[in-house]
C-alpha positions in Angstrom: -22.6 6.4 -2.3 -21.0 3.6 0.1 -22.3 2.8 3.6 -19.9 2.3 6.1 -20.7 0.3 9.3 -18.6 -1.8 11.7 -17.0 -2.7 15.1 -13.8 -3.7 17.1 -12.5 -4.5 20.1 -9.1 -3.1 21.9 -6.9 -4.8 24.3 -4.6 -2.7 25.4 -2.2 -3.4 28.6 -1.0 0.2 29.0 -3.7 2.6 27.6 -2.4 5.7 29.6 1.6 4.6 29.3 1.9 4.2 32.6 5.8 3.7 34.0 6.4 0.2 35.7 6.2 2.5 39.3 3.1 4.5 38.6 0.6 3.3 41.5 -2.1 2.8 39.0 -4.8 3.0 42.2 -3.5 6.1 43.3 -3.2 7.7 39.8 -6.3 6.4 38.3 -8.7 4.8 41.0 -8.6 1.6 39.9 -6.5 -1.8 40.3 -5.8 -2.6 36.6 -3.5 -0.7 34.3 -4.8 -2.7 31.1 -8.4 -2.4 29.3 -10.6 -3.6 26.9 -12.0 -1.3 24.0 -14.9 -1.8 22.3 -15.9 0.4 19.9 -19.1 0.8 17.0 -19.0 2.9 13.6 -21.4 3.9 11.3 -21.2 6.4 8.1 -21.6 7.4 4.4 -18.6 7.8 1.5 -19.1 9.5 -1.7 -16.9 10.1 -4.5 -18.5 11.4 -7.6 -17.4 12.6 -10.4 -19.3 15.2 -12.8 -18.1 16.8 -16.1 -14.5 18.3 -14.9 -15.1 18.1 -11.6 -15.0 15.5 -8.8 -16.6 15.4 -5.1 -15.2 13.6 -2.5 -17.2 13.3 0.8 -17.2 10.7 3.8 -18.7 10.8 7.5 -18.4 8.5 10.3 -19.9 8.4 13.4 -18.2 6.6 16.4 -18.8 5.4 20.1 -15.8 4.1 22.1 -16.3 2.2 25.3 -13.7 1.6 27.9 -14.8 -1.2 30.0 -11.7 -0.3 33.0 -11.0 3.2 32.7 -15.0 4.1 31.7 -13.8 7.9 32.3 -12.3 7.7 29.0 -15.8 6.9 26.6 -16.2 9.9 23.9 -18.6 9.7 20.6 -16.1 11.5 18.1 -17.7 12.6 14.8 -15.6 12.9 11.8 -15.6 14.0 8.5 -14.1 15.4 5.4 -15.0 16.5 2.1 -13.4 17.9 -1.2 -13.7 19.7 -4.2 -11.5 18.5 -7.1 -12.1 21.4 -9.1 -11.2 22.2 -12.6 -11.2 25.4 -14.6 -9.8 24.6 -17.6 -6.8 21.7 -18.7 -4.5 24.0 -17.3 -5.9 25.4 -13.7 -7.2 22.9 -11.5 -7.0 22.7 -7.7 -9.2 21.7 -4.3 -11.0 22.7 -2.2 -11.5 20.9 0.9 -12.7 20.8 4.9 -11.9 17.8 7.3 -12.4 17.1 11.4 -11.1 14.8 13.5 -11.9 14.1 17.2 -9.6 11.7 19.5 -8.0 11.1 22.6 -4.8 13.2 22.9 -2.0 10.5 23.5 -1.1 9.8 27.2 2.5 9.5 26.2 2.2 13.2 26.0 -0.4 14.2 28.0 0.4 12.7 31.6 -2.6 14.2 33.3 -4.1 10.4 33.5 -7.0 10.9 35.4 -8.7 13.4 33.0 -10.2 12.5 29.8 -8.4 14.5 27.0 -10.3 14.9 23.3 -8.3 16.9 21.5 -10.8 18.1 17.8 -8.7 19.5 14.5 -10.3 21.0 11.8 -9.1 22.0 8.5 -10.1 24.1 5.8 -7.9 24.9 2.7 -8.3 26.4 -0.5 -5.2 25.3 -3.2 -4.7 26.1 -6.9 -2.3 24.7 -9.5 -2.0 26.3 -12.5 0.1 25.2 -15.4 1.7 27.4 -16.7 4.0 26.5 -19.9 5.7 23.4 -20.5 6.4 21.3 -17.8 5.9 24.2 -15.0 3.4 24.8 -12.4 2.6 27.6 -10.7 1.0 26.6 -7.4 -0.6 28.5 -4.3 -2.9 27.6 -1.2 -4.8 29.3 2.2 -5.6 27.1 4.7 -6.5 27.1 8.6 -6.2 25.0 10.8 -8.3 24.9 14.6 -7.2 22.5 17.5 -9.1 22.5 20.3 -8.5 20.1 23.8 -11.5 19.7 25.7 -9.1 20.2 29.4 -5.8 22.1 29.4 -3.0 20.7 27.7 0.2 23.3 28.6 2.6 21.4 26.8 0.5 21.6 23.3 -2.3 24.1 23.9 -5.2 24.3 21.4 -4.6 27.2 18.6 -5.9 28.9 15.9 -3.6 29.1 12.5 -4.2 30.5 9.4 -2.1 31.0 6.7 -0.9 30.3 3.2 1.7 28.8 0.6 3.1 30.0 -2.8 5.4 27.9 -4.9 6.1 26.3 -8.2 7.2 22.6 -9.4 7.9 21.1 -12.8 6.9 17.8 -14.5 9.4 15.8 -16.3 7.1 13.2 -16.6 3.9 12.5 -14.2 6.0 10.6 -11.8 9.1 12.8 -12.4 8.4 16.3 -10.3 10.4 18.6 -8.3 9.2 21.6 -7.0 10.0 24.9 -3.9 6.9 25.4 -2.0 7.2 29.0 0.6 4.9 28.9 3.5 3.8 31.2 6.0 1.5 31.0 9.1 0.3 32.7 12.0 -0.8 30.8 15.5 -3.0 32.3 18.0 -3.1 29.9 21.3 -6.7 29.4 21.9 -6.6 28.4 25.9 -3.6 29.7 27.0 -2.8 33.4 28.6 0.4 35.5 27.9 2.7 34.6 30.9 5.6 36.4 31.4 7.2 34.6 34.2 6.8 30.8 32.7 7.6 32.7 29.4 4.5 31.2 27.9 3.1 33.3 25.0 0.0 33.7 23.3 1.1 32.7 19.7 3.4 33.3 17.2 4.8 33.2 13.8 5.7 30.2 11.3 7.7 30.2 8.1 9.4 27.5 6.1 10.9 26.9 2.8 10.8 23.2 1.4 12.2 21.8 -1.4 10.5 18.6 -2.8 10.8 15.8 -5.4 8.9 12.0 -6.3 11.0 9.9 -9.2 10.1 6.9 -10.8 13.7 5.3 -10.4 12.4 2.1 -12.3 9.6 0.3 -13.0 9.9 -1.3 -9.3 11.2 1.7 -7.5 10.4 5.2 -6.9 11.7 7.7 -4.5 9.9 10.5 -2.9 11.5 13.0 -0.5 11.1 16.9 0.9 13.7 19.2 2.9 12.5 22.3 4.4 13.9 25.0 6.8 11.7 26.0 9.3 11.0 29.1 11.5 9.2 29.7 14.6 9.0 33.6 16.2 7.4 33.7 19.5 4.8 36.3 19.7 6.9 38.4 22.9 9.6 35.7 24.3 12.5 35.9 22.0 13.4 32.5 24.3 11.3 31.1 22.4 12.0 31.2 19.0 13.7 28.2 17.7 14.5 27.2 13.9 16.0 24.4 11.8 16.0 21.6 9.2 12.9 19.0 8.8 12.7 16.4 6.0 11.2 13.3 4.7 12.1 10.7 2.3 10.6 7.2 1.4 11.8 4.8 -0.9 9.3 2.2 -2.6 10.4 -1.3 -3.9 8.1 -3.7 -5.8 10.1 -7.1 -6.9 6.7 -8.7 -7.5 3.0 -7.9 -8.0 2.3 -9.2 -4.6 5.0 -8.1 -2.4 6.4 -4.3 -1.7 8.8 -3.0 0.7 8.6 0.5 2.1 11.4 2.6 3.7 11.0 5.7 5.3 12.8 8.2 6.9 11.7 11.9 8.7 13.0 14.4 10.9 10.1 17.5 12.2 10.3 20.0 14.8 7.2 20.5 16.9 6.1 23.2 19.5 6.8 22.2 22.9 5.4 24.6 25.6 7.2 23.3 29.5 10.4 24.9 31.5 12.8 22.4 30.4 12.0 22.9 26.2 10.2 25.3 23.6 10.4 22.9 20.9 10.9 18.8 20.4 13.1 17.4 17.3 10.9 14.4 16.4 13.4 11.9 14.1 11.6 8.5 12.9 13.0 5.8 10.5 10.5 2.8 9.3 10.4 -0.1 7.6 7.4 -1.9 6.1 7.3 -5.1 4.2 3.6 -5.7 2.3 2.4 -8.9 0.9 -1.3 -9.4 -1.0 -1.8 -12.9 -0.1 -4.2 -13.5 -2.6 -6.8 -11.2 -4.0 -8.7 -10.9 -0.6 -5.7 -11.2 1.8 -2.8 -9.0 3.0 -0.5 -8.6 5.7 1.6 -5.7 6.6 4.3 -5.4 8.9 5.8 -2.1 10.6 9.1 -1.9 12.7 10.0 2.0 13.7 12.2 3.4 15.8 11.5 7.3 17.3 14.0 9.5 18.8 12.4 12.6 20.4 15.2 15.7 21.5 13.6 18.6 23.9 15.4 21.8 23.1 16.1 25.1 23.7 14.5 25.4 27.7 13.9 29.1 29.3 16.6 30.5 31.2 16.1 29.6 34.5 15.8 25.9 34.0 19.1 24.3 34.8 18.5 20.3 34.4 19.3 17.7 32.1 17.8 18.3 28.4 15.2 15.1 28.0 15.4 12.7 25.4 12.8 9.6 24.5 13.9 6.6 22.8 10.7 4.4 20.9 11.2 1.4 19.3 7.5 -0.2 18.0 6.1 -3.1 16.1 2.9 -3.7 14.6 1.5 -6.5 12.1 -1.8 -6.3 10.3 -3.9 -8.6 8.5 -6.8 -7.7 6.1 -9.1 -10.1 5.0 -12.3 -10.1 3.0 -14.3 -13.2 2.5 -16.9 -11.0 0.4 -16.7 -8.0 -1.4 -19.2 -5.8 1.5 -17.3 -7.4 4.6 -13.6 -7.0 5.6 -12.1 -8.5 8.6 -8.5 -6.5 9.8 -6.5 -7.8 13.1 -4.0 -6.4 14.2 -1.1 -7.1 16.7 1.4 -4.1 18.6 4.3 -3.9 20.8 5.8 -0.4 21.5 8.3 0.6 24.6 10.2 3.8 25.3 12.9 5.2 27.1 13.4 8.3 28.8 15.9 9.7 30.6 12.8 11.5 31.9 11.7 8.6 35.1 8.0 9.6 33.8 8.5 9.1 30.5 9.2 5.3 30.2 6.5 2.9 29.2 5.5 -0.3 27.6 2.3 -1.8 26.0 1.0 -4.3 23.8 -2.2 -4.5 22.3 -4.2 -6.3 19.9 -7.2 -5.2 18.2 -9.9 -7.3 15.6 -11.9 -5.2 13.5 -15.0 -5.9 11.2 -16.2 -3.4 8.8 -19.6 -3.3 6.6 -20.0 -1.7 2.7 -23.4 -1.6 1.7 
């Protein structure tokens, strides 16, 4: 068992991506659009094996202190833990449970003079059973709970449960390809059937994804999923919406110190307002890693977002909105000593929107020290 302690502290010049005309005073109460973050950690890790099986557990305890906008402090607590279970050489699987508690992101929610702490929790059973050869049979239930502690129209809390079927097969361990069928139900936790705004109460999710990792050499590997997914509003036919998502990331190693990542998405979201039901989320990334030495690394991350808002309800008659991010971020890990690791970290983000409330611009840097004992 490990014991986890540490701190950091945040400078951030835009924590609520405010536009360059928000009257920060007016909005907010205070003179100051920038803040510092100081925060304070504490928790256990534990991953044990026994016989065939393995446990996997860590907790954390945080405080977050917001020396500007103080409205914003919370004390999330977090955790996860898992089951690596196994049956016998040929059915294995997990069982697992994980919460998370943080501030919803103000690029989204625009409410900025509320405090926002939007909890998920996950539970999820999964099996994979080999059945002959180099074929697996695999299948999963899961559920998933999101809660925001103020409304949040736009994503509203819910309640999802549902499960997965599939099968892949191993050419070799780093040689897979697989078809995975999912199928979920959501039940909006905090927001009522509305028939005039066309907001409904839940509905129903399917997709079917195709999937594949390859060891292209012994520098390179490829990993990548397509899927087709399908949303059916509960009452609002409106509402439905349905198409392509995907992922794919391409790994280079030239050396034993240095590796270059590229990776490229594309994921629908629900999206509850007039002007859209769902958002088209498209991301490409690249990130460039070198180990220093054995107790130094630095990372760098350049992405670029593009975020579409589709399919509005019948009545709304304006100009479909569209968000253009382009972000940066560098990080530095150090550790003089085998308990004590020192991380900075440097970011620049901006977007546009053709939205006047949706453009913003921040930088922030952040220095973190962390305790294993």
């Amino acid at each position: 068992m490990t014991f986890i302690a540490g701190t950091s502290v945040t400078w951030d010049s835009n924590p609520l991506r405010l536009t360059d005309t928000d009257d920060v005073q007016a909005l907010t109460g205070k003179s100051s659009r920038s803040d510092r973050i100081v925060s304070a950690y504490a928790g256990i890790r534990l991953d044990k094996p026994y016989a065939q099986q393995r446990f996997q557990a860590e907790v954390l305890k945080s405080a977050h202190r917001y020396e500007n906008f103080s409205y914003l402090n919370f004390d999330p607590l977090d955790y996860r833990g898992a089951w690596l279970w196994q049956l016998s050489p040929r059915l294995s699987g997990v069982i697992s449970a994980d919460r998370t508690e943080a501030l919803a992101n103000y690029a989204d929610f625009r409410n900025v003079s509320q405090r926002n702490v939007r909890t998920t929790e996950n539970q999820a059973l999964s099996a994979d059973w080999s059945a002959f050869g180099g074929w697996h049979v695999l299948g999963a239930v899961a559920r998933r709970e999101v809660k925001n502690s103020v409304p949040f129209s736009q994503l509203p809390g819910y309640d999802g449960r549902g499960g997965e079927t599939g099968a892949k097969y191993e050419w070799a361990p780093d040689r897979t390809m697989g078809i995975i069928f999912r199928s979920r139900d959501i039940s909006y936790v905090d927001q009522p059937l509305d028939p005039v705004t066309l907001q409904d109460d839940g509905g129903h999710v399917t997709d079917r994804e195709l999937f594949a990792t390859w060891r292209l050499s012994g520098k390179s590997d490829l990993e990548g999923r397509v899927a087709v997914v399908d949303y059916r509003s509960n009452h609002f036919r409106e509402r439905d919406f349905s198409g392509p998502t995907g992922r794919l990331a391409f790994n280079w190693t030239p050396t034993g110190k240095l590796k270059l990542s590229l990776l490229a998405s594309r994921d629908l979201g629900l999206w509850n307002t007039d002007y859209a039901s769902y958002r088209v989320d498209k991301a490409i990334a690249l990130v460039p890693a070198w180990q220093i030495s054995g107790t130094a690394s630095v990372r760098v991350s350049l992405r670029r977002f593009t975020t579409d808002y589709r399919n509005p309800v019948p009545a709304f008659t304006g100009p479909l909105r569209k968000d253009t991010s382009n972000a940066a971020d560098l990080t530095l890990d150090w550790s003089p000593r085998r308990n004590l690791v020192l991380t900075g970290n440097v970011q620049r983000e901006l977007r546009d929107s053709n939205d006047p409330t949706g453009d913003f611009q921040r930088t922030a840097a952040r220095l973190d020290v962390s305790f294993l004992f």
